[in-house]
Backbone as a printed PyTorch tensor [residue, N CA C, xyz], in Angstrom:
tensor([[[ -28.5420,  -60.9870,  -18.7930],
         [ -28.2030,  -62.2900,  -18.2680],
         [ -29.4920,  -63.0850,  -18.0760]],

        [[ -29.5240,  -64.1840,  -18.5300],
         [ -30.7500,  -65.4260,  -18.2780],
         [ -30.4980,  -65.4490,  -16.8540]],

        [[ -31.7540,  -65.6770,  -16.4270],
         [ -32.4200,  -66.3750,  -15.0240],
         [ -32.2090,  -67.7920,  -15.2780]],

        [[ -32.3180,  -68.2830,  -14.0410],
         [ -31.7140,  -69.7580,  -13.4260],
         [ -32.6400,  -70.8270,  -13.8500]],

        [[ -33.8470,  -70.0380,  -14.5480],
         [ -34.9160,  -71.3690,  -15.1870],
         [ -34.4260,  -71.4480,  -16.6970]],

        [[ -33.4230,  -70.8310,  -17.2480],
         [ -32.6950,  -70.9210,  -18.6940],
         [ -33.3810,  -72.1590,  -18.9840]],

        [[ -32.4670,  -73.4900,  -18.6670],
         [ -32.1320,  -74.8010,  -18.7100],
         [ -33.2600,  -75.2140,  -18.8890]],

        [[ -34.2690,  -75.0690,  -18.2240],
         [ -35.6550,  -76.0670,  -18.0360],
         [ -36.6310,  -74.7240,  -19.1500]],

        [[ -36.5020,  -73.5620,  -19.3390],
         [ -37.0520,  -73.1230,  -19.9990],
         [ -36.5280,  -73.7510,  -21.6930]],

        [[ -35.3440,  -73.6600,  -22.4120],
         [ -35.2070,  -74.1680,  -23.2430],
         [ -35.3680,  -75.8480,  -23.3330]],

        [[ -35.8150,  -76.6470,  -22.5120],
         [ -36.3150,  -77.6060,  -22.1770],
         [ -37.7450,  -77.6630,  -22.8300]],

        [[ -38.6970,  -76.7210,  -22.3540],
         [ -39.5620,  -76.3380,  -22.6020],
         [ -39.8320,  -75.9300,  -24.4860]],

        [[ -38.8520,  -74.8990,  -24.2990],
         [ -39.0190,  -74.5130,  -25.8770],
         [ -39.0720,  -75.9410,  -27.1980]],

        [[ -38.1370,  -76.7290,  -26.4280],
         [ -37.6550,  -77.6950,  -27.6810],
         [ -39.2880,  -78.8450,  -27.7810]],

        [[ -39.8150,  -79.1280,  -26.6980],
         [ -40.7080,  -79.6920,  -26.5050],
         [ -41.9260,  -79.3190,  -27.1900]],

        [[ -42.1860,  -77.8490,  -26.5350],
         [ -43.0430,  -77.3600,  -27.4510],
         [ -43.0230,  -76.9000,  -29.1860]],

        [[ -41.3240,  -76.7090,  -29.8820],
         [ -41.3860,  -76.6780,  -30.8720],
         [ -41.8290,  -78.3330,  -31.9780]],

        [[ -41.4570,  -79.2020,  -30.9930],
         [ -41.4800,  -80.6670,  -31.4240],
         [ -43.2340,  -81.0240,  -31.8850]],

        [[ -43.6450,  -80.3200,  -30.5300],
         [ -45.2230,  -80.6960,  -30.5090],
         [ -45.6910,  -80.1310,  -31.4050]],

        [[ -45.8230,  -78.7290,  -31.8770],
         [ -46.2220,  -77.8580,  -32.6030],
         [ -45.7450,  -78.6890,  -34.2730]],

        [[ -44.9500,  -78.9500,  -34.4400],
         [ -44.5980,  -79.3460,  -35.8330],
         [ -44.8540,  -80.5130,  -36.1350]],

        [[ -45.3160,  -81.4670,  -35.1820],
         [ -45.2590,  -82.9300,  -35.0950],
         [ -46.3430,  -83.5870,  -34.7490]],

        [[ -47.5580,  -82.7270,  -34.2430],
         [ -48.7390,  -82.9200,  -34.3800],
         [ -49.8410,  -82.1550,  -35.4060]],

        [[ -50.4810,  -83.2460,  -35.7850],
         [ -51.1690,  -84.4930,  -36.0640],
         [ -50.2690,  -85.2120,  -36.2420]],

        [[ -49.5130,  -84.8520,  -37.2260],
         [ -49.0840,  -86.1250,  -38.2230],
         [ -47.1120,  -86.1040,  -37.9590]],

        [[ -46.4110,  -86.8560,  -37.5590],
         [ -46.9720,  -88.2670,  -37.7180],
         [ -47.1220,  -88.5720,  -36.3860]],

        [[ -47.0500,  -87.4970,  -34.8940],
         [ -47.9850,  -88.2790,  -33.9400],
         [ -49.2470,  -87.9710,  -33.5110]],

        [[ -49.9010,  -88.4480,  -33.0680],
         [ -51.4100,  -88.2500,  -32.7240],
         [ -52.0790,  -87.3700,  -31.7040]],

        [[ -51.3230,  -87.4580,  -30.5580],
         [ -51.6580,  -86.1460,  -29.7850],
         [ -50.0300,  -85.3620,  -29.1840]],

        [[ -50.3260,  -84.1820,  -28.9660],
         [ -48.6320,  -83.3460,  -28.5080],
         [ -48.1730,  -84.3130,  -27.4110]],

        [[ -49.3790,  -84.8040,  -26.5500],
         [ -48.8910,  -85.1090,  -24.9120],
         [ -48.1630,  -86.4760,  -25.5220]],

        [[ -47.8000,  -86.9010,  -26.8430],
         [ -47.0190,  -88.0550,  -26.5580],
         [ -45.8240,  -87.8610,  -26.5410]],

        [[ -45.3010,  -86.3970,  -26.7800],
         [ -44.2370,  -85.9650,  -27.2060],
         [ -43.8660,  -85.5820,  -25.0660]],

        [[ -42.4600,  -85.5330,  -24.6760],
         [ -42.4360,  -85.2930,  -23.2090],
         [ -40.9470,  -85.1810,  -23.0890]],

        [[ -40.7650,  -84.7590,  -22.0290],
         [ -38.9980,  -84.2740,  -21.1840],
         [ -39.1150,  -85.7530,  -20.0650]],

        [[ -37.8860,  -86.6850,  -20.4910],
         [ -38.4340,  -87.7990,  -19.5240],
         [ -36.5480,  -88.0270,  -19.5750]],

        [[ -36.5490,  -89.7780,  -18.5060],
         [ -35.1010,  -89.6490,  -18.8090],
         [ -35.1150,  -90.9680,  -19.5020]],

        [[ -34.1800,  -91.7880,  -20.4360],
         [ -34.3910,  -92.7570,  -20.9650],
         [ -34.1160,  -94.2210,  -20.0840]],

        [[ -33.6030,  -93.9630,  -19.2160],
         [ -34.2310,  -95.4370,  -18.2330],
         [ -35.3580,  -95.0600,  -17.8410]],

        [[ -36.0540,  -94.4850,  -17.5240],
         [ -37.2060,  -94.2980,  -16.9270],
         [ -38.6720,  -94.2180,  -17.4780]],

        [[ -38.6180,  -94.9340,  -18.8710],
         [ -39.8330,  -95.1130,  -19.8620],
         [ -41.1200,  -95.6530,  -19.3490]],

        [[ -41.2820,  -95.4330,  -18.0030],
         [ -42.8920,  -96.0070,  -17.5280],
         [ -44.0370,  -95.0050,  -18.3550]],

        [[ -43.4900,  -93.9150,  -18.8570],
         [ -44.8100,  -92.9040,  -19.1190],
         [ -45.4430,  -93.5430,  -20.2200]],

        [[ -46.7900,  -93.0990,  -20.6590],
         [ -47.3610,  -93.2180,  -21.9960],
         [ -46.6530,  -92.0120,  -22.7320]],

        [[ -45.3540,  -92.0930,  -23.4530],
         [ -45.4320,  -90.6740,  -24.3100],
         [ -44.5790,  -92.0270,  -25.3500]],

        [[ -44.7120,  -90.9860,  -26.8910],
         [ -43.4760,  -91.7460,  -27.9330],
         [ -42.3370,  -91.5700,  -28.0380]],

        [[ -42.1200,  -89.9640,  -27.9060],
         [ -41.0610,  -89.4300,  -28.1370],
         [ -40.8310,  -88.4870,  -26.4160]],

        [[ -39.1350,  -89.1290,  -26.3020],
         [ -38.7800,  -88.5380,  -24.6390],
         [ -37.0430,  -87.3800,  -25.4040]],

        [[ -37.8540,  -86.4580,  -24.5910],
         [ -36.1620,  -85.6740,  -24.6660],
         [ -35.6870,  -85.7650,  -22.9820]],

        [[ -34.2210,  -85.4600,  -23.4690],
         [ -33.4410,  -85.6690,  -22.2930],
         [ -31.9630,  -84.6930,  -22.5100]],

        [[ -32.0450,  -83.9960,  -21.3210],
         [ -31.0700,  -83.2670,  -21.5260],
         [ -29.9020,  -84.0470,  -20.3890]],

        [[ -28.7510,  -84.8650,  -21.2640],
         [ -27.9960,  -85.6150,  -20.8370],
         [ -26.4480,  -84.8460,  -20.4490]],

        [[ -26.5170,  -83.8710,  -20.6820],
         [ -24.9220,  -83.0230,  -20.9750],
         [ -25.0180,  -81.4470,  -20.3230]],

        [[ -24.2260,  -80.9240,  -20.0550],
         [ -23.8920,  -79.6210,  -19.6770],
         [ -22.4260,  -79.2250,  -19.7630]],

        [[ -22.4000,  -78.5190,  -20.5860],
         [ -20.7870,  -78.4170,  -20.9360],
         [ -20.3200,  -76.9340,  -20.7610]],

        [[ -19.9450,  -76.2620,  -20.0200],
         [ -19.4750,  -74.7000,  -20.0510],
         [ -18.1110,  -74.6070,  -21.4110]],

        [[ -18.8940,  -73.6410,  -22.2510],
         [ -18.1200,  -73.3270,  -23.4470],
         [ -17.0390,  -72.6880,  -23.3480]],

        [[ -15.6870,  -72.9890,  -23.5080],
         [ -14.8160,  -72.6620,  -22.9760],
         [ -13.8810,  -71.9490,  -24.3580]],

        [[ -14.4540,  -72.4920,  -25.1310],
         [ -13.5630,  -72.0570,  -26.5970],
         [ -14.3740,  -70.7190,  -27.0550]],

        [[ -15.5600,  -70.4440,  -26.1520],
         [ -16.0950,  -69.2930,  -26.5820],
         [ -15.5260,  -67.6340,  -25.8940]],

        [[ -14.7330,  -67.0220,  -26.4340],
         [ -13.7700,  -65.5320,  -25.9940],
         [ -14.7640,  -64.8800,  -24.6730]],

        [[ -14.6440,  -64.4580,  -23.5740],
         [ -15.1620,  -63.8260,  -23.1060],
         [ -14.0910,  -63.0610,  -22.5150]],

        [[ -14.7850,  -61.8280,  -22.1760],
         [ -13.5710,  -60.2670,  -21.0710],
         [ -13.7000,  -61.4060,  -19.8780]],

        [[ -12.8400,  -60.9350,  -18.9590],
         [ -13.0490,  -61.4790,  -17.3920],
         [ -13.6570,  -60.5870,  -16.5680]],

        [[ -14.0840,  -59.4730,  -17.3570],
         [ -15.2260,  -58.5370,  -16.5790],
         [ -15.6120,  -57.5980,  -17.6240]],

        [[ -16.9860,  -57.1120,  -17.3200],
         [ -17.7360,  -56.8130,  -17.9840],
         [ -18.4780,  -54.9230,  -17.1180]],

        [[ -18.2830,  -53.9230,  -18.3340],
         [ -18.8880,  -52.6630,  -17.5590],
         [ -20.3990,  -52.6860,  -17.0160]],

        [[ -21.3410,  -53.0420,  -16.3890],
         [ -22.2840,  -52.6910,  -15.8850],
         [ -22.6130,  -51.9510,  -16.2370]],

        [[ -22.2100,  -50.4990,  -15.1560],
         [ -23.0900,  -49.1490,  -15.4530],
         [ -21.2440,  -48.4950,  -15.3250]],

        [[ -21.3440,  -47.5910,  -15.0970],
         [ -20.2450,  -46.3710,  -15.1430],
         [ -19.1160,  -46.4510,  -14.0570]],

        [[ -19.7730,  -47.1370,  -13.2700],
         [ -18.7710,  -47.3090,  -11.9250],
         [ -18.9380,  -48.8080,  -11.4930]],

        [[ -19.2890,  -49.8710,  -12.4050],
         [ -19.3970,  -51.0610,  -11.7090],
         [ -19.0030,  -52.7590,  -12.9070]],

        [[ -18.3170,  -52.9740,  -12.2280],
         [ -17.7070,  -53.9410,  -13.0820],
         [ -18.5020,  -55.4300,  -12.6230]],

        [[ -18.8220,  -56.1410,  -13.7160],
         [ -19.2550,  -57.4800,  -13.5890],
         [ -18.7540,  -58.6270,  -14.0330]],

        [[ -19.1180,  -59.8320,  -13.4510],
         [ -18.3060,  -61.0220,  -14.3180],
         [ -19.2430,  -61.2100,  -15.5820]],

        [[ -18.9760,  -61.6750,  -16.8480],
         [ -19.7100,  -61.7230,  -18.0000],
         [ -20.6480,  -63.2810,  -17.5930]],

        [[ -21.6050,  -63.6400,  -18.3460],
         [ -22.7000,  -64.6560,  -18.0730],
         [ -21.8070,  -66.3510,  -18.6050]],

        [[ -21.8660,  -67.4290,  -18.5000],
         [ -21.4600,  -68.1070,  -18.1450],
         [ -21.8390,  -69.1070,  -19.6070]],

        [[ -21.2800,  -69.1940,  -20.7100],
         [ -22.0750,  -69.9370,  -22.2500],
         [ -21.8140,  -71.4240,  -21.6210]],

        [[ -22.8870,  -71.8180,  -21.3150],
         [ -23.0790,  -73.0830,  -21.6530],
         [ -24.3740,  -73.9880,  -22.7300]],

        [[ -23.3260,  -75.1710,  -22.9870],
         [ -23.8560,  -75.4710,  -24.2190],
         [ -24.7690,  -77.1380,  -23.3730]],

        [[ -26.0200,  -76.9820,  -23.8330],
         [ -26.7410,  -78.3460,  -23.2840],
         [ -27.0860,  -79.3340,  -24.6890]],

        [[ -26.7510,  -80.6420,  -23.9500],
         [ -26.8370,  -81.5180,  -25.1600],
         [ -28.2230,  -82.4480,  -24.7730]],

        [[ -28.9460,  -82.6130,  -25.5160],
         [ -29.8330,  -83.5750,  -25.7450],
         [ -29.9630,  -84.6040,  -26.2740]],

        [[ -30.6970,  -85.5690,  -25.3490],
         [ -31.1060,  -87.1910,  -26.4480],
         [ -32.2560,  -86.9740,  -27.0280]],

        [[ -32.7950,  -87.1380,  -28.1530],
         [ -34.3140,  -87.6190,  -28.1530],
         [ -34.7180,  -88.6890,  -28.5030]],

        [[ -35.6200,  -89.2250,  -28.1990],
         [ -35.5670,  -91.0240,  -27.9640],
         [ -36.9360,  -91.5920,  -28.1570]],

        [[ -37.4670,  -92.7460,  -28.9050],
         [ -38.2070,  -93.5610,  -28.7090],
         [ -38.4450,  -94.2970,  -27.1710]],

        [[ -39.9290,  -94.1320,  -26.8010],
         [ -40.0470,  -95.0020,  -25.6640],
         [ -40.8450,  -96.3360,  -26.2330]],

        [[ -39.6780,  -97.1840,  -25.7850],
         [ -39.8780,  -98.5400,  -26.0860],
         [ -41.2040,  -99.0590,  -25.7430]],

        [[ -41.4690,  -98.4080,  -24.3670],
         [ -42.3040,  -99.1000,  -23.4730],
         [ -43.8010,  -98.6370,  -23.8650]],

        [[ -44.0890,  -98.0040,  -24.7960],
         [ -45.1000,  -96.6590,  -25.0660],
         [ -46.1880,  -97.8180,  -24.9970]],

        [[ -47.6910,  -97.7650,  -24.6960],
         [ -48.5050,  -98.7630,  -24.7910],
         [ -49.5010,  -98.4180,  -26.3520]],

        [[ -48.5340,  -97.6760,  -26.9840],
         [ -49.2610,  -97.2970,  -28.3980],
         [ -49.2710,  -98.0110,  -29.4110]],

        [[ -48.5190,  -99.2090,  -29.2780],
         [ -48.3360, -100.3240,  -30.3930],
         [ -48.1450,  -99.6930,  -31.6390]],

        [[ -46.4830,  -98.6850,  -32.1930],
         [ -46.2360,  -98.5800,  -32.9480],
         [ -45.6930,  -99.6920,  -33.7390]],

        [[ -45.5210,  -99.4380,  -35.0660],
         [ -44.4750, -100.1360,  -35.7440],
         [ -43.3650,  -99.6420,  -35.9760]],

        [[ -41.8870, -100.6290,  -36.0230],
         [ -40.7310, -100.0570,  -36.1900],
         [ -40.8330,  -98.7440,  -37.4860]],

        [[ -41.2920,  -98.9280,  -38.6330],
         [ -41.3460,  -97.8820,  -39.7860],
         [ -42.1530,  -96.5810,  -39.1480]],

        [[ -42.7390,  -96.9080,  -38.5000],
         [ -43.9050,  -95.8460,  -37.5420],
         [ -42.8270,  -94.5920,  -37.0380]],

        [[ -41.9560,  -95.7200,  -36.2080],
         [ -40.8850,  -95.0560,  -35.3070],
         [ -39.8520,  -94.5110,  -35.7290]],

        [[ -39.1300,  -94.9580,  -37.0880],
         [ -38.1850,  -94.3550,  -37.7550],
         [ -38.4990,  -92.8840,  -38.6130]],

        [[ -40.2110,  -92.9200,  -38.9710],
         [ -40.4340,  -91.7150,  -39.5430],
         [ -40.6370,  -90.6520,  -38.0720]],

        [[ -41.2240,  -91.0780,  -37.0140],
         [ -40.9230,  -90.3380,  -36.2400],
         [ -39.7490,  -89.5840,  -35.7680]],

        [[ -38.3560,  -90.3650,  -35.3490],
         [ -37.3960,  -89.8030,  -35.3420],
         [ -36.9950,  -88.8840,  -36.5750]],

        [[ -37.3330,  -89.5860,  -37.9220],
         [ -36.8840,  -88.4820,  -38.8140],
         [ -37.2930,  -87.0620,  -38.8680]],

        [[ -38.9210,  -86.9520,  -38.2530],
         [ -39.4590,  -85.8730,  -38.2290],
         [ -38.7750,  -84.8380,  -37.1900]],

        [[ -38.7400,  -85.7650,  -36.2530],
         [ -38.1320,  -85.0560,  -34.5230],
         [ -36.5050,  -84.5130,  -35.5640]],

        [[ -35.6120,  -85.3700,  -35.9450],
         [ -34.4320,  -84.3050,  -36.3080],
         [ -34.9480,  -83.5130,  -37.7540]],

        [[ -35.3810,  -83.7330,  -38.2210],
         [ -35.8960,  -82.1400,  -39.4240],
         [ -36.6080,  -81.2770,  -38.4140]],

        [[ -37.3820,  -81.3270,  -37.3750],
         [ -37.4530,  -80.3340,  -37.0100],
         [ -36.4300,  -79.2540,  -36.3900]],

        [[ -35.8910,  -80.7410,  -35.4780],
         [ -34.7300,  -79.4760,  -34.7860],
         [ -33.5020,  -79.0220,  -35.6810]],

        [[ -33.6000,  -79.2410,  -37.0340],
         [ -32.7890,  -79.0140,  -37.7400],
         [ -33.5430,  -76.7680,  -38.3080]],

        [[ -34.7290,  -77.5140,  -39.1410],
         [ -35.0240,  -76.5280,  -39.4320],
         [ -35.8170,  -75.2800,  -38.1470]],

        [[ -35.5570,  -75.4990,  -37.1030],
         [ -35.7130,  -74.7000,  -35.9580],
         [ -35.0540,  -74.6500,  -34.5650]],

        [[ -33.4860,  -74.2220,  -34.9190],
         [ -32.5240,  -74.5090,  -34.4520],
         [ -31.9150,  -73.2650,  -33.4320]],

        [[ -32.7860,  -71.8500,  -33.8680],
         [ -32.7780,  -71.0220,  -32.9990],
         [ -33.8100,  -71.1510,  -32.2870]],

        [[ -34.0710,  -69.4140,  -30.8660],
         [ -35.6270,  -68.8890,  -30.7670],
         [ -34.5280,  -67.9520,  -30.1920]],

        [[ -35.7140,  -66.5470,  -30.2770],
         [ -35.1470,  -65.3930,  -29.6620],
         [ -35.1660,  -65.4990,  -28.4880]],

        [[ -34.5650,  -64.6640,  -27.6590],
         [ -34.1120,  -64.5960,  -26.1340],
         [ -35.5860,  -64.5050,  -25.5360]],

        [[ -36.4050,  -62.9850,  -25.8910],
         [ -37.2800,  -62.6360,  -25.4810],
         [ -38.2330,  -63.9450,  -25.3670]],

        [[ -38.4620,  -64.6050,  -26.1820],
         [ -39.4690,  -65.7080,  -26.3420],
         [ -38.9290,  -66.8870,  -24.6570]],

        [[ -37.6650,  -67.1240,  -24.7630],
         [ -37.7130,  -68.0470,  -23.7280],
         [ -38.1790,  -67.2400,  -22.0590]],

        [[ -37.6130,  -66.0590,  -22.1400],
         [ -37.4490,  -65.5640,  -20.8770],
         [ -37.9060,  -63.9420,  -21.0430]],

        [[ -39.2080,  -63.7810,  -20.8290],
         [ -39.5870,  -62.3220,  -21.6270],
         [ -39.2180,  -61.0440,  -20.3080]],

        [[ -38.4990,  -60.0290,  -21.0130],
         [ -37.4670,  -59.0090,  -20.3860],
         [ -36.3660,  -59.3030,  -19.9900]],

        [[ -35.6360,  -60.5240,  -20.4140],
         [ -34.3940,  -60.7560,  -20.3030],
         [ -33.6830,  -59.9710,  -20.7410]],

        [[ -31.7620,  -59.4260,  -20.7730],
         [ -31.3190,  -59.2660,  -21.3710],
         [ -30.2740,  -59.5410,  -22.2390]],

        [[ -30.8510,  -60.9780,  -22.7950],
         [ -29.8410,  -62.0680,  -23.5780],
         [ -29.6160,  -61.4940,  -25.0120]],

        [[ -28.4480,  -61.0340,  -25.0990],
         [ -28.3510,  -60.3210,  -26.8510],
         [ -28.2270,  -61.1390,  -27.6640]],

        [[ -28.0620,  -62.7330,  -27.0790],
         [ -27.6990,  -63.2720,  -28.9060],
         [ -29.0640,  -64.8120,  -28.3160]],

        [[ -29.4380,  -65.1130,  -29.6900],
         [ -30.5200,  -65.9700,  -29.4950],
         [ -29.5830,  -67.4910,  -29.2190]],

        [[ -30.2750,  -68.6270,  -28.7610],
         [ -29.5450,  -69.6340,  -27.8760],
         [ -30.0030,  -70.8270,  -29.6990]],

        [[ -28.4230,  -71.5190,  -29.3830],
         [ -28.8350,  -72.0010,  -31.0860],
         [ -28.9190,  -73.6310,  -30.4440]],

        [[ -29.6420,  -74.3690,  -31.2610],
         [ -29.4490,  -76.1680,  -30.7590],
         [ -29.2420,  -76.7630,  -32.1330]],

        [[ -28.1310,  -77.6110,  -31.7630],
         [ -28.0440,  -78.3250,  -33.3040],
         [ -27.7790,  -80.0380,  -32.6800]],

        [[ -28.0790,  -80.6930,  -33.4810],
         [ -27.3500,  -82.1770,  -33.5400],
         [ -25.6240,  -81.9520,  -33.4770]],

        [[ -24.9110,  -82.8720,  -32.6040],
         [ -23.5300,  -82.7840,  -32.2750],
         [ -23.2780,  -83.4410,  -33.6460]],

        [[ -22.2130,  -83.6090,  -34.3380],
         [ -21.7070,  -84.0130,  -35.4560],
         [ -21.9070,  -85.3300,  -35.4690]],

        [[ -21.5220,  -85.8330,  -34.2910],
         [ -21.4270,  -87.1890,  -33.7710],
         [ -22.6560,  -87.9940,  -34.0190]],

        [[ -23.6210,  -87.3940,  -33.8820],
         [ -24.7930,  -88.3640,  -32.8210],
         [ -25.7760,  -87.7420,  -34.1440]],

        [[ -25.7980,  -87.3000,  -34.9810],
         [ -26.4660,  -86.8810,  -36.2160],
         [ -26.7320,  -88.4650,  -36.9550]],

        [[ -27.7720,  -88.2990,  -37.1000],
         [ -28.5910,  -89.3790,  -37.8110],
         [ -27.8440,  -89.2460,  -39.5330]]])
């Protein structure tokens, strides 16, 4: 079962996979990349994620209890699915150009496209999460 920093740890992960793939080119330093909320664009960054959603997966099968050890029954862990914005900050004092900004976003979804898992161990090391946590674009909101 994940610990209670799950949420803000895969927070973390997506940020740092963004930075890692997205610096140099096409932004200039990682720190412009940030976890912010989108009214709240006072920061210097370009690119803000925002985790806007929390949805407990309900179409996903679970037992209503789960064996522990030999004599002890548990409730199974709780799938929830978190949705994200990622967003241009308007306000950035970097004087992009609109074409600037559109290759940016394009980069930000090819990444999270082509790095859409991470293993358990990586977010939360000695956890015991058996299946890796997946992020995709909602059908909807796909560029």
């Amino acid at each position: 079962m994940a610990d209670y920093t799950i949420m803000a740890d895969v927070s973390s992960y997506i940020v740092k996979t963004l930075r890692t793939h997205m610096y140099p080119e096409p932004i200039l330093s990682p720190n412009n990349i940030d976890i912010s909320s989108p009214d709240r664009q006072d920061g210097d960054y370009i690119l803000g994620i925002y985790l806007y959603d929390i949805r407990e997966e309900a179409a996903i099968s679970q037992p209503p209890l789960i064996l522990s050890d030999k004599n002890h029954l548990i409730k199974p862990p709780v799938i929830y699915g978190l949705y994200y914005m990622i967003y241009i900050n308007d306000f950035s004092q970097l004087g992009l150009k609109a074409p600037d900004l559109q290759k940016i976003i394009g980069k930000a979804a090819q990444v999270i496209h082509d790095n859409n898992s991470v293993l358990p161990e990586t977010l939360q090391p000695g956890s015991d999460l058996k299946e890796p946590p997946h992020y995709t674009l909602p059908h909807e909101n796909r560029l």
